[in-house]
C-alpha positions in Angstrom: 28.0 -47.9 19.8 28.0 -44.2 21.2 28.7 -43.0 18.3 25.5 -45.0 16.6 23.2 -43.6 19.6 24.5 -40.4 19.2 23.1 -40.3 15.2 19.9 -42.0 16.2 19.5 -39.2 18.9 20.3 -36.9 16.3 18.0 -38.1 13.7 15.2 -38.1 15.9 15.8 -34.3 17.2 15.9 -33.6 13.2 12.5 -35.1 12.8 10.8 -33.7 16.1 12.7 -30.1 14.6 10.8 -30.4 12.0 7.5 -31.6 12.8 5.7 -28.8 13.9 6.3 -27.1 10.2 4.9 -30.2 9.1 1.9 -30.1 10.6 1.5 -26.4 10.0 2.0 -27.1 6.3 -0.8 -29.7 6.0 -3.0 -28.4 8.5 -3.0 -24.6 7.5 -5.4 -22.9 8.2 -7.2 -25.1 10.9 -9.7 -22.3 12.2 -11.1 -18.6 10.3 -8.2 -16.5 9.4 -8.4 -12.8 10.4 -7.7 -10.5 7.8 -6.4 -6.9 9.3 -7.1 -3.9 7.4 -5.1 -1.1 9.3 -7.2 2.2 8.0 -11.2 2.3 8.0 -14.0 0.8 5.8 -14.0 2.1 2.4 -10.4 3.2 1.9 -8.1 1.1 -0.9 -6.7 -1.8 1.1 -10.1 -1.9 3.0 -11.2 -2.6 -0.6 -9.0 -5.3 -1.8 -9.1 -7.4 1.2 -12.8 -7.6 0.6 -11.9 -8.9 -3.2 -9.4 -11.4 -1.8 -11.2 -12.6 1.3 -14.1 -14.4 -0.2 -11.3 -16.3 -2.6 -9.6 -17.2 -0.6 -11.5 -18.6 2.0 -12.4 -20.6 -1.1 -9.4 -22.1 -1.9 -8.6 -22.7 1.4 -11.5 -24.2 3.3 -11.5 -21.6 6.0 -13.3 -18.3 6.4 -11.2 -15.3 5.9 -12.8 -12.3 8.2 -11.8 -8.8 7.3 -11.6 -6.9 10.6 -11.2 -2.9 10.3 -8.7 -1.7 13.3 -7.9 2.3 12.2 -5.9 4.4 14.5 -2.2 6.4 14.5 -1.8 5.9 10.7 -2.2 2.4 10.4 0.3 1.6 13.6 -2.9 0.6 15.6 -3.5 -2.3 12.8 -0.1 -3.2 12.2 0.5 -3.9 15.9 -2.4 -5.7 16.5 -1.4 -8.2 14.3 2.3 -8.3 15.7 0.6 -9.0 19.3 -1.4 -12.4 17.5 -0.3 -15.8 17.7 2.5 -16.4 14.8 0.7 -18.9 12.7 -0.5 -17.7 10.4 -4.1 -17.1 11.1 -3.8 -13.3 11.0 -3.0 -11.4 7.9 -2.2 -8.4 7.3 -3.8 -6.2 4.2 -0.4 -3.8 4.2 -0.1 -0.6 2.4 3.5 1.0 1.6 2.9 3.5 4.4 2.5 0.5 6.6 5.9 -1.1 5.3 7.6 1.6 3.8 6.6 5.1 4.6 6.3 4.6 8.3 9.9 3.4 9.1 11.1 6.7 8.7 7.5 8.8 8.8 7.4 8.1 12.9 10.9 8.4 15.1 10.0 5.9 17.5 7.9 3.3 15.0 6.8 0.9 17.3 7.3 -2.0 14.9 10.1 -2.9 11.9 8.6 -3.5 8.9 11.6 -5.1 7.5 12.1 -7.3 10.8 8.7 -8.1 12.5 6.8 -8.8 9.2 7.1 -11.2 6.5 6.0 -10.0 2.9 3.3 -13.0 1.6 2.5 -11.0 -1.5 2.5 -7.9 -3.5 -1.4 -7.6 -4.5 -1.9 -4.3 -6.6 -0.3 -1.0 -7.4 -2.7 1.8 -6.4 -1.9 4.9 -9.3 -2.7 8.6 -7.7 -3.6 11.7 -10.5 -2.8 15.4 -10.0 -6.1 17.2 -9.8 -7.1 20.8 -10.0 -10.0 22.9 -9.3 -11.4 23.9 -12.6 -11.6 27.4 -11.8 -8.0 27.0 -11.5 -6.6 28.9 -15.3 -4.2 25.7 -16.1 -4.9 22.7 -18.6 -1.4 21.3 -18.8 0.9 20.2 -16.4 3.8 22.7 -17.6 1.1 25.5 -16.9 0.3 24.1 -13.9 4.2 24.3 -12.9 4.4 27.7 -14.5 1.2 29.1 -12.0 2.8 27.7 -9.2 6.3 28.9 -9.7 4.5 32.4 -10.1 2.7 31.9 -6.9 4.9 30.4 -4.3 2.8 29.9 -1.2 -0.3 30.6 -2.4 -1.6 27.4 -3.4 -2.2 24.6 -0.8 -2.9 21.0 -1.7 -4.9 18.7 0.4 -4.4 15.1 1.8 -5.1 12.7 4.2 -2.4 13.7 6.8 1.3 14.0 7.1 3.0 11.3 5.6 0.0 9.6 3.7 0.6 8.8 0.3 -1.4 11.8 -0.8 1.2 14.4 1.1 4.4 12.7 0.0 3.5 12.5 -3.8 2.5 16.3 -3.3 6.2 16.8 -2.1 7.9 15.0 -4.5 6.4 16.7 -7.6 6.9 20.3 -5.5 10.8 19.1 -4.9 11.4 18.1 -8.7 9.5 21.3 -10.4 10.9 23.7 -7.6 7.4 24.8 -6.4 6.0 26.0 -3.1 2.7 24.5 -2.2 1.1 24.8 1.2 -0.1 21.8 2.6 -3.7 21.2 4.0 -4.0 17.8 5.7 -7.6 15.9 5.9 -8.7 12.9 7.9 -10.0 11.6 5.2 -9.6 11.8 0.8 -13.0 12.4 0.6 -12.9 15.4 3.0 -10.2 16.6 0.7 -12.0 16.2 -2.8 -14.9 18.0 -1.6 -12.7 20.9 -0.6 -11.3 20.9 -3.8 -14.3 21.2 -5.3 -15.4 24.1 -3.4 -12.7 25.6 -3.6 -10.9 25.5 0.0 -7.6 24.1 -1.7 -6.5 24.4 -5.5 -4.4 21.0 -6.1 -4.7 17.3 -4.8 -2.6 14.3 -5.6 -5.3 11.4 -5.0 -6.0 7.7 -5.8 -8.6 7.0 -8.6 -10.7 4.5 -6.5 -12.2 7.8 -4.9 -11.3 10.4 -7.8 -12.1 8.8 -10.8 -15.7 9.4 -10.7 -15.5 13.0 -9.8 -13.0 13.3 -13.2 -15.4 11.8 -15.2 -18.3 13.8 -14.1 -16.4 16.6 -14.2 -15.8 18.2 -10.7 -12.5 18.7 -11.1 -9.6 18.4 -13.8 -6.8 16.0 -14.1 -3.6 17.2 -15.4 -1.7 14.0 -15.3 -1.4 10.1 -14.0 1.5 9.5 -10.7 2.8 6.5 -12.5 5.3 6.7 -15.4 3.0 4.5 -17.9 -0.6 5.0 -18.8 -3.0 3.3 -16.7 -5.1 0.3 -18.0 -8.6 2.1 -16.6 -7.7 5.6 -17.8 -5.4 5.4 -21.1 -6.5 9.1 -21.8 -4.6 10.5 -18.6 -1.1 10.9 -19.9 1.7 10.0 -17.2 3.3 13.4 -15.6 6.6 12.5 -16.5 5.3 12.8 -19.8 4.1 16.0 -19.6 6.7 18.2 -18.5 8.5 16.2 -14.8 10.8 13.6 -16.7 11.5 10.9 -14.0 8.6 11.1 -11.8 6.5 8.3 -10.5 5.1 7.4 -7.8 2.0 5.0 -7.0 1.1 3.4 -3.5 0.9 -0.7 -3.3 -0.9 -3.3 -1.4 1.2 -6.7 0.0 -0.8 -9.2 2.2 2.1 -9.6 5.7 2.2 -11.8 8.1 4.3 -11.7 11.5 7.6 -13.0 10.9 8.2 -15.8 13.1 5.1 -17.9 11.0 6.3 -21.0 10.3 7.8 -21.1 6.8 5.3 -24.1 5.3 2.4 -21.6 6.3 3.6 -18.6 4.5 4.5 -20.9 1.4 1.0 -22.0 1.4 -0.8 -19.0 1.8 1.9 -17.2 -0.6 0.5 -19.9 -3.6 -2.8 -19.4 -2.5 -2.8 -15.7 -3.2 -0.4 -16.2 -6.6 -3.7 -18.5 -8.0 -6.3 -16.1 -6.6 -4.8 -13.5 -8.5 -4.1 -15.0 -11.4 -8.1 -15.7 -11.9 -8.9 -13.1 -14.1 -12.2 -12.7 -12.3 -9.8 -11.5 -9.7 -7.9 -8.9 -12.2 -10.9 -7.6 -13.2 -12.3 -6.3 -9.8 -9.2 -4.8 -8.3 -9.0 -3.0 -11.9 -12.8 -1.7 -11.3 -11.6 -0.2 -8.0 -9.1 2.0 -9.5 -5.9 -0.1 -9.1 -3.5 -2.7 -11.0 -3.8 -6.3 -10.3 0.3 -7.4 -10.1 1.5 -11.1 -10.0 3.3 -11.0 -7.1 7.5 -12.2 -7.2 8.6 -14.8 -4.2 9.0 -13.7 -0.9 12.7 -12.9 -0.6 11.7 -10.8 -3.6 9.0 -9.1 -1.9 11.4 -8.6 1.2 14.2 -6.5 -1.3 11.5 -5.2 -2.8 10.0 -3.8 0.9 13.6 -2.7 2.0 14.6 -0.8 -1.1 10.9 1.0 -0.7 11.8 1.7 2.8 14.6 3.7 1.5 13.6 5.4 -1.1 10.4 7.2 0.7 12.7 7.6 3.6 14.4 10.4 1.8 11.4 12.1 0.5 9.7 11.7 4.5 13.2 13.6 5.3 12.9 16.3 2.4 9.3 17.3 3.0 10.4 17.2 7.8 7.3 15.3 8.0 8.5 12.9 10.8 6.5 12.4 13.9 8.4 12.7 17.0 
């Protein structure tokens, strides 16, 4: 008889475990959904949240709200949504310096990517070009390299700060050619470009969604795409491992993250919510108009390898180019 009590007291614990999860499953999302975009209006992830909102609200019955919170290189964003209730109803629009690059970029990181978030889905790969000034005498990348290697430490390149996509794909290429570049930080890309074009600073690694049209009007000159295929929007820039750095590529990405204690049904639901959104092609085609590549997105434990071995990898090049913040 104890022992039959004891399995009825059992069972029931099971079912109470498991009932909240239930609930959150078939009730998610029961109220608007704040979307967190760590950097200001108008930057890339800024961009695609604005894509995927509207969808998603949508699919889901619920109004998706993109709220902008900037500050200490997307920490100020990324923390707000750590300090939210864990249920789902606030997302985070992550970069890879939100989940990657700033694990090793600041000492004392308030926040572990690989611990405190969970990875919902990988949205888009954002491709960056090397540009020149065109008063600069090189056409090719192997001239480029050549003019540099002649020059060390008198050309400086220009990006949105220490650490920022823009700066560590600067450092990379200077640490496989064997170049010296000096580095002029911006608080913002577009700061940077018009520098460029005046003349301030000679080279910029930058993202399309703000450098495309200044290539195609020609204000400055592109020598060569980050990634190590051709990109869908610009099949005439050739990749620069093509064209003289075998090996190199490098490209930013956008994941939607949530805090990691959400209940499992909520992330599974949200996770197929996003895989349909992007699969519309409606979808594809607008991310692709902003300069990026629509992905379809692998499952979550895939996403959290996936975050962990990016972690490491830009760790090293953080470490190579001393950029971290004490």
């Amino acid at each position: 008889m104890l022992m039959k009590t004891a399995a009825v007291a059992l069972g029931f614990a099971t079912v109470v475990g498991m009932w909240p999860a239930t609930i959150a499953a078939q009730d998610y999302p029961s109220r608007n959904v704040s979307f967190v975009v760590p950097t200001g209006a108008g930057a890339a992830n800024d961009l695609i949240a604005r894509v995927l909102a509207p969808k998603l609200s949508e699919r889901l019955g619920k109004t998706f709200v993109v709220e902008n919170r900037p500050g200490s290189g997307t920490v100020v964003g990324a923390r707000s949504v750590l300090a939210a209730q864990p249920d789902g109803h606030t997302l985070l629009m992550a970069t890879s310096t939100v989940l990657a690059i700033n694990a090793t970029l600041h000492k004392n990181l308030p926040y572990d990517p690989a611990k405190d978030f969970v990875p919902v889905a990988l949205i888009s790969a954002v491709p960056f070009t090397l540009m020149v000034r065109n008063e600069l005498p090189v056409s090719t990348v192997k001239e480029f390299i050549k003019y540099a290697k002649e020059r060390p430490g008198q050309l400086s390149y220009a990006s949105t700060g220490p650490g920022s996509p823009f700066h560590l794909y600067a450092e990379l290429f200077s640490s496989m050619t064997g170049i010296k570049m000096v580095h002029v930080p911006y608080r913002a890309a577009v700061a940077g470009l018009s520098d460029l074009m005046g003349g301030h600073v000679q080279v910029m690694f930058g993202d399309f969604s703000s450098s495309l049209p200044l290539i195609r009007a020609g204000k400055v000159r592109t020598l060569g795409v980050t990634t190590k295929t051709r990109v869908p929007f610009a099949q005439d820039i050739a990749p620069i491992a093509e064209l003289g750095v075998p090996g190199f590529d490098a490209s930013a990405w956008m994941m939607v993250a949530v805090r990691a204690e959400t209940p499992k049904p909520a992330v599974d639901k949200l996770h197929e919510a996003l895989k349909a959104v992007m699969a519309m092609i409606e979808t594809q085609q607008e991310i692709s108009k902003i300069g990026m590549i629509p992905l379809q997105t692998g499952s979550v434990p895939e996403l959290q390898a996936f975050v962990k071995s990016e972690i490491d990898r830009w760790g090293e090049v953080v470490k190579k180019a001393g950029a971290v913040i004490e």
